[in-house]
C-alpha positions in Angstrom: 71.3 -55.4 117.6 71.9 -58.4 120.1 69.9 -62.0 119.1 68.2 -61.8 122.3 66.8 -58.1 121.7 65.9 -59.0 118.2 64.0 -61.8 120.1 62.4 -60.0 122.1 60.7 -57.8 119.4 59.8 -60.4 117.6 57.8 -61.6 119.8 56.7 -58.1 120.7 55.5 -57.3 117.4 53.7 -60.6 117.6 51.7 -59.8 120.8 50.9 -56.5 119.6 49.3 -58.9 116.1 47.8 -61.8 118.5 46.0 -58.2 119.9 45.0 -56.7 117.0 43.5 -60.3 115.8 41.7 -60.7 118.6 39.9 -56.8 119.1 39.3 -57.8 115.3 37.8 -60.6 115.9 35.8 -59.3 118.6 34.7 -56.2 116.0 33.6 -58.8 113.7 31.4 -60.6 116.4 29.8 -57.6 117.5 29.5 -56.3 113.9 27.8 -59.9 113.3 25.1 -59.7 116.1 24.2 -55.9 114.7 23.9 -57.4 111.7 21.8 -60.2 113.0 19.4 -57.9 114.5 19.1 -55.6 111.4 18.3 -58.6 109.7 15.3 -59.6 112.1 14.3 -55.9 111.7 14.1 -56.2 108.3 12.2 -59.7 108.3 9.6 -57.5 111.1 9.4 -55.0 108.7 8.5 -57.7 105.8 5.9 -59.2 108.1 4.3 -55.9 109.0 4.0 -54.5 105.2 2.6 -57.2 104.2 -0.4 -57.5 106.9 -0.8 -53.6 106.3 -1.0 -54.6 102.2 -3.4 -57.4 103.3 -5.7 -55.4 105.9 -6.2 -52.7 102.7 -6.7 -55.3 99.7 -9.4 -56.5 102.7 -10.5 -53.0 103.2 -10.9 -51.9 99.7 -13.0 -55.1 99.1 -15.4 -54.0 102.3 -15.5 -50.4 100.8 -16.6 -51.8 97.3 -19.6 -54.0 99.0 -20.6 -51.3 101.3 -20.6 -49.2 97.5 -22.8 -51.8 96.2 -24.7 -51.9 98.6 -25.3 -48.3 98.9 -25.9 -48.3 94.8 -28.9 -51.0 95.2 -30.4 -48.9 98.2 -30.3 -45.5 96.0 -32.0 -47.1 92.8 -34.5 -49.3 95.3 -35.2 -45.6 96.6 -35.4 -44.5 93.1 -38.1 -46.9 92.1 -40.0 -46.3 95.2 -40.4 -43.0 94.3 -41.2 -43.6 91.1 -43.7 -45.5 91.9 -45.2 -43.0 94.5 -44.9 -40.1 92.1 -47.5 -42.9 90.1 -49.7 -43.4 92.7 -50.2 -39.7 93.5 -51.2 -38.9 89.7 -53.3 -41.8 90.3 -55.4 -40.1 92.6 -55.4 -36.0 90.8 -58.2 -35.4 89.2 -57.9 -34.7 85.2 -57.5 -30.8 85.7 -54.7 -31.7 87.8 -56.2 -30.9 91.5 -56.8 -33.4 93.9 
């Protein structure tokens, strides 16, 4: 082989490299900005879990008052009724009519 046709691919071959480098390099950029985005998905993602963990831990606590309050309603009925139940034996007469 002649100098000047070793020469020449020589610097063939190192086209076809500076080529290859530089679609690699692009691959890697664009491989890069998917990445970047996954990322912010994944810091959305965070961000949302959390306000959903937050909006039940608020929930639950609103379902446990509305409980209690529910509770103090049922025995205030309770001892209303009681006390009606009194009132009307109150008013019977001993043989049990009114």
């Amino acid at each position: 082989m002649m100098p000047e046709e070793c020469l020449t691919r020589i610097e063939n071959a190192i086209h076809a490299l500076v080529e290859m480098q530089a679609r690699h390099e692009a691959q890697l950029e664009k491989h890069g900005a998917i990445l970047e985005q996954q990322s912010a998905g994944i810091r959305d993602l965070i961000v949302v879990s959390r306000t959903i963990v937050d909006v039940q831990q608020t929930t639950d606590n609103t379902i446990r008052q509305l409980i209690g309050t529910v509770d103090r309603l049922v025995n205030t009925v309770d001892q209303l009724s009681g006390s009606v139940n009194t009132l009307v034996k109150s008013f019977q007469k001993p043989n049990g009519n009114q």
